[in-house]
C-alpha positions, -999 to +999 in steps of 0.1 A: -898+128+518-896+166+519-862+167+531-850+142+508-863+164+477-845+191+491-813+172+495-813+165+458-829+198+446-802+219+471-771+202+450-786+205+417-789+241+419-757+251+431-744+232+402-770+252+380-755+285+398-721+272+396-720+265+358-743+301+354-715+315+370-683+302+350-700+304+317-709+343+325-671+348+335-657+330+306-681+350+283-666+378+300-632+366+296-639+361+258-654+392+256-623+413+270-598+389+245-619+397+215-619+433+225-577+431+228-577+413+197-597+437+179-573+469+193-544+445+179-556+446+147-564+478+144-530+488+157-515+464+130-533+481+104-525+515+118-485+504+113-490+486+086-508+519+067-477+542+078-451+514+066-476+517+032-471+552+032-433+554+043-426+528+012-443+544-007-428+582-004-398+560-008-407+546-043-416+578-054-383+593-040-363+573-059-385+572-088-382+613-090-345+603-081-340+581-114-362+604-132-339+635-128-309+610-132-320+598-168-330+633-175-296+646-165-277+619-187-299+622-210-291+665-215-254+654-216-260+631-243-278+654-264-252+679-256-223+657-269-246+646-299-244+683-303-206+691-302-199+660-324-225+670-351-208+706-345-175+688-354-188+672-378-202+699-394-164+716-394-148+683-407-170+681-438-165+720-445-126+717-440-129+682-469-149+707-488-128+735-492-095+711-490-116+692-520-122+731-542-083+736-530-074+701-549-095+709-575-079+742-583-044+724-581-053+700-606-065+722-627-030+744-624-011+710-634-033+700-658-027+737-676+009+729-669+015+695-681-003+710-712+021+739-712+051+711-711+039+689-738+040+718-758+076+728-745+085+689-754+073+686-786+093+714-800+126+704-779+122+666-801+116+688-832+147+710-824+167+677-812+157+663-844+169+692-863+199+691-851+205+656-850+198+657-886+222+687-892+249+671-870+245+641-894+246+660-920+280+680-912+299+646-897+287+622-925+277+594-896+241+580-885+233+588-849+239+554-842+275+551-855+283+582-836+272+571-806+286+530-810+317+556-816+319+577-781+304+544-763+337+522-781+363+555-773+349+558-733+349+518-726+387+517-738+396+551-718+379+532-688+395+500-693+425+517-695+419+537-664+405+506-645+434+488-652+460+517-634+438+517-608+435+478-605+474+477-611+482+506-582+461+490-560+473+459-561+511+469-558+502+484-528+482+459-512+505+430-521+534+455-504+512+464-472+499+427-472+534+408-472+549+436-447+518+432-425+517+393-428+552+391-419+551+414-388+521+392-374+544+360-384+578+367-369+557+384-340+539+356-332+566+328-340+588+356-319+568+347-288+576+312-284+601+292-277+600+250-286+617+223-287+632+207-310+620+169-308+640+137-326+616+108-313+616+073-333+588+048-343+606+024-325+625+023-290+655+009-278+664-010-240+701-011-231+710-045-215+734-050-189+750-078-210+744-097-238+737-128-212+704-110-208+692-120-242+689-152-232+669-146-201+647-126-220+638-153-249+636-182-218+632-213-225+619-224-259+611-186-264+581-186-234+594-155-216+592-133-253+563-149-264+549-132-231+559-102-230+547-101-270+515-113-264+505-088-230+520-056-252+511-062-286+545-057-299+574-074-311+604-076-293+633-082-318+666-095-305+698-093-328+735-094-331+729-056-315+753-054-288+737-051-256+706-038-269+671-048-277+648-034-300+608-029-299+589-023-326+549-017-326+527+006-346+513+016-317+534+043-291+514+032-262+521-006-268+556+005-273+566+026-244+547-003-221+568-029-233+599-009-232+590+005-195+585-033-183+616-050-201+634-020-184+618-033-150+624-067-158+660-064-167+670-043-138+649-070-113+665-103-132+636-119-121+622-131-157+596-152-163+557-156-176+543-150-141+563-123-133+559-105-170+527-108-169+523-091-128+552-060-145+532-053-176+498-055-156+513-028-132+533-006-159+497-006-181+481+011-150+509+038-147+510+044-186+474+052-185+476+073-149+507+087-169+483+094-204+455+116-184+483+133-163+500+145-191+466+154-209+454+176-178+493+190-178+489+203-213+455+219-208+465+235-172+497+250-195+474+263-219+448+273-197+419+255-210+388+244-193+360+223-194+372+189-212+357+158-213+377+128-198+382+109-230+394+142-248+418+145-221+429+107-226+429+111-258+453+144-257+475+122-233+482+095-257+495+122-283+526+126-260+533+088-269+525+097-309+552+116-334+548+128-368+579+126-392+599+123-356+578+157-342+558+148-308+525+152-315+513+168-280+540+192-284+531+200-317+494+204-305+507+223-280+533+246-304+501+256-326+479+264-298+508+289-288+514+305-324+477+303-335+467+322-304+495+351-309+479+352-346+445+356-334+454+379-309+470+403-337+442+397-364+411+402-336+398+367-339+383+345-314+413+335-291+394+310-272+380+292-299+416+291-318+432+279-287+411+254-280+406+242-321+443+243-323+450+220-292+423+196-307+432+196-344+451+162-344+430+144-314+420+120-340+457+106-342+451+094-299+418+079-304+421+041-304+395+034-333+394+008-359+377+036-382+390+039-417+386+077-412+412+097-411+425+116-379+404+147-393+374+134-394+378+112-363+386+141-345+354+162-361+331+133-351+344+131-317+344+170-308+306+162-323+302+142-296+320+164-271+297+191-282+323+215-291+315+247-308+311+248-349+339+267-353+366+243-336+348+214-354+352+235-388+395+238-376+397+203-371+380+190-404+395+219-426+431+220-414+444+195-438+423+208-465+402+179-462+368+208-461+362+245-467+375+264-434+343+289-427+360+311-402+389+329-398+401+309-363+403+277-396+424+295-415+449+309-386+449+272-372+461+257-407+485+286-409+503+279-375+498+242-378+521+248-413+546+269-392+548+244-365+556+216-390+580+241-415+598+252-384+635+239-393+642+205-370+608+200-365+603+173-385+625+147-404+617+141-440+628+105-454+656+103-483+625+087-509+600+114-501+627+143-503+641+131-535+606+128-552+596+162-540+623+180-554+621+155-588+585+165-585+595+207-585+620+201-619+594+183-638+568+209-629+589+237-642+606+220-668+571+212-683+567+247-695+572+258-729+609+276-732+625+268-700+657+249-708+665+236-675+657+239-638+672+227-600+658+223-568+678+238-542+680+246-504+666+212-498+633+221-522+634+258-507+643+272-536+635+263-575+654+278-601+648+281-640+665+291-666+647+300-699+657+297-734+662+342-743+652+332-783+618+321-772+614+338-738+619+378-734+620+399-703+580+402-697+570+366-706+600+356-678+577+373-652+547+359-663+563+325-665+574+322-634+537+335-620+529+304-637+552+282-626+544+292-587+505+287-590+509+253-603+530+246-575+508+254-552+478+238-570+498+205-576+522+200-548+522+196-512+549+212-491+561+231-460+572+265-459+575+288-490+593+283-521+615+308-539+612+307-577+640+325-596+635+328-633+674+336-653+674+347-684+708+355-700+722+362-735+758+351-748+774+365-774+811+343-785+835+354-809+867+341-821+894+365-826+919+345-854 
């Protein structure tokens, strides 16, 4: 029984001694971690008191720092405040004694413009002394002396002014007809032309007058054709180994005439045929138009134009005016209105190019009821041409005001190029009238007895009755008679009025 007590008292006290044991070494083991945790704080609040203290001397560093800073700005501010009130001080004493200075000046002129009124009142009282003693001594008013001197000086300056108007324009007239014609025979000097005789209708030379018949075929087909494809008529007469083609148009024309040509020298003629020869000569005509265009600009060495202008140029070559080519007469005044601009300083480009253009209107195919002016205008428009060479197209007929001096130079050569003698044929009814037109013109002045047109309208000449006309009125008549000429007649070249005057004494010796 003993022994089993012990065996149960033996194991409960070691486990007493056992837990006695690990509690006292875990109270030690708490007590050393406490005591570690205890020098950590107060380490911590060691550093954290010098950090305290380090930020702090800091802050007050930089406190002192922004102290002296402000203070610092704060001098120089007061010191600038300084200088400007300094300145300001001077300014306001320099106003002040430029203000006394003023002062004393307008004081001066006010003692002087009191000093003058004086002065001026007794210079009117002298004046009107002796105006009144001039009037007195004369026997006029002041007024009728002076409408006097005012009437004697206006005709001694009208008088003057007229010499001077008079001198001046005898010698400009004599330097501006001797300049003028040194700039015209230079510039018409310079070129060289030729003379062209083409007709508004064209001719084909058969082989025989066999070929006539060929050519009408049977029941008339094969002409019918060749009308219908061209646009022309084809007339066929007692002419002897010829046949004629007429057609307002040149283009029309010269296609009909180039495939009859073909036709006739082939002797194959019929519809099929005609129609496969004027199909093929259509194409060459119009490979032939834009050749000849681009010819006439590479001659005149002009860039930079637009396809249809070219075309259009091209089918001048095929147009003639009074019998003169048109493309060479484009050509011509390109040539003599260049030469002119060259010797008066104008644009040369711009008259070159204006010139060449001037009649483009007469190869545009257009159903317009323009005329070629216009037509031309609206299509360098379109070609976005300069002003100036739409201003020398519209104006060089007249038909608008010319607002450059390149207009007026083109309208002078395109008059030179159509004046030039052969350069144009003139029918018989439109010859006649204009010299019928020159005779009535001068013959409708009071005291001219008669007049004739000669040198072909060159030249007019008048002779006056001498009872009612003397020696001075003769010049002023025939002044006269030349501006209504040129207000009322249109014409090329220049006309030379000579006014006779004569007086014949008869006497019979019985």
């Amino acid at each position: 029984m003993m022994s089993w007590i012990l065996w149960i008292i033996l194991p409960l006290a070691g486990l007493t001694l056992g837990w006695t044991i690990r509690w006292l070494y875990a109270k030690f083991q708490l007590t050393a971690t406490e005591q570690v945790a205890e020098r950590i704080k107060k380490d911590a609040i060691r550093d954290a008191e010098a950090v305290k203290k380090e930020i702090l001397l800091e802050a007050k560093e930089k406190v002192i720092s922004e102290q002296q800073q402000q203070e610092r700005e704060t001098r120089e501010r007061r010191a600038e405040l300084q200088r400007f009130e300094h300145r300001l001080t001077q300014k306001e004493d320099s106003v002040d004694k430029k203000l006394r200075q003023i002062e004393r000046i307008e004081q001066q002129l006010f003692e002087k413009e009191r000093v003058f009124k004086k002065r001026e009142e007794a210079l009117l009282h002298e004046e009107e002394r002796y105006r009144s003693e001039l009037e007195r001594i004369s026997g006029l008013s002041a007024k009728e002396a002076k409408m006097l001197i005012i009437r004697d000086l206006e005709n001694e300056a009208k008088h003057d002014a007229q010499n001077i108007i008079n001198k001046i324009e005898n010698e400009a007239n004599i330097t501006a007809e001797k300049k003028a014609r040194s700039i015209l025979v230079t510039a018409i000097h310079r070129i060289a032309t030729e003379v062209t005789s083409d007709i508004t209708v064209s001719t084909v030379t058969l082989p025989g007058d066999e070929m006539k018949g060929r050519i009408i075929g049977r029941e008339g087909r094969n002409i019918r054709t060749l009308e219908t494809l061209t646009g022309t008529d084809v007339i066929i007469d007692d002419t002897p180994e010829a046949v004629v083609i007429s057609c307002f148009d040149p283009v029309r024309r010269e296609i009909a005439k180039v495939a009859m040509e073909r036709l006739v020298a082939d002797g194959r003629i019929h519809p099929a045929r005609i129609e496969e020869i004027v199909s093929k000569v259509s194409k060459e005509i119009s490979q032939r138009i834009f050749e000849e265009g681009e010819k006439i600009l590479y001659d005149l060495g002009i860039h930079n134009m637009n396809h249809d202008a070219i075309r259009a140029l091209g089918r001048l070559c095929f147009r003639t005016s009074y019998g003169q080519n048109v493309l060479l007469h484009s050509k011509e005044v390109a040539l003599i209105a260049v030469t002119l601009a060259a010797e008066l300083g104008a644009n040369r480009e711009i008259t070159k190019r204006g010139a060449l253009l001037h009649d483009i209107g007469k190869g545009v195919e257009t159903d317009s009821e323009l005329n070629h002016a216009e037509i031309g205008m609206e299509m360098a428009r379109k070609m976005n041409e300069d002003p100036r060479v739409l201003n020398i197209i519209g104006s060089h007929h007249g038909d608008i005001e010319p607002s450059c001096i390149e207009s007026v130079i083109v309208s002078i050569a395109d008059a030179i190029s159509a004046a030039r003698p052969g350069a144009r044929k003139e029918t018989m009814d439109t010859y006649i009238k204009r010299l019928r037109d020159l005779e009535n013109i001068a013959s409708s002045f009071n005291g001219v007895d008669k007049a004739f047109a000669i040198q072909a309208g060159r030249e007019l000449r008048i002779v006056v009755h001498n009872e009612i006309v003397n020696d001075d009125e003769a010049c002023g008549l025939a002044r006269d008679v030349a501006k209504k000429i040129e207000n009322d007649l249109r014409y090329p070249g220049r006309i030379k009025i000579t006014m006779i005057r004569e007086t014949r004494i008869v006497e019979y010796a019985r």
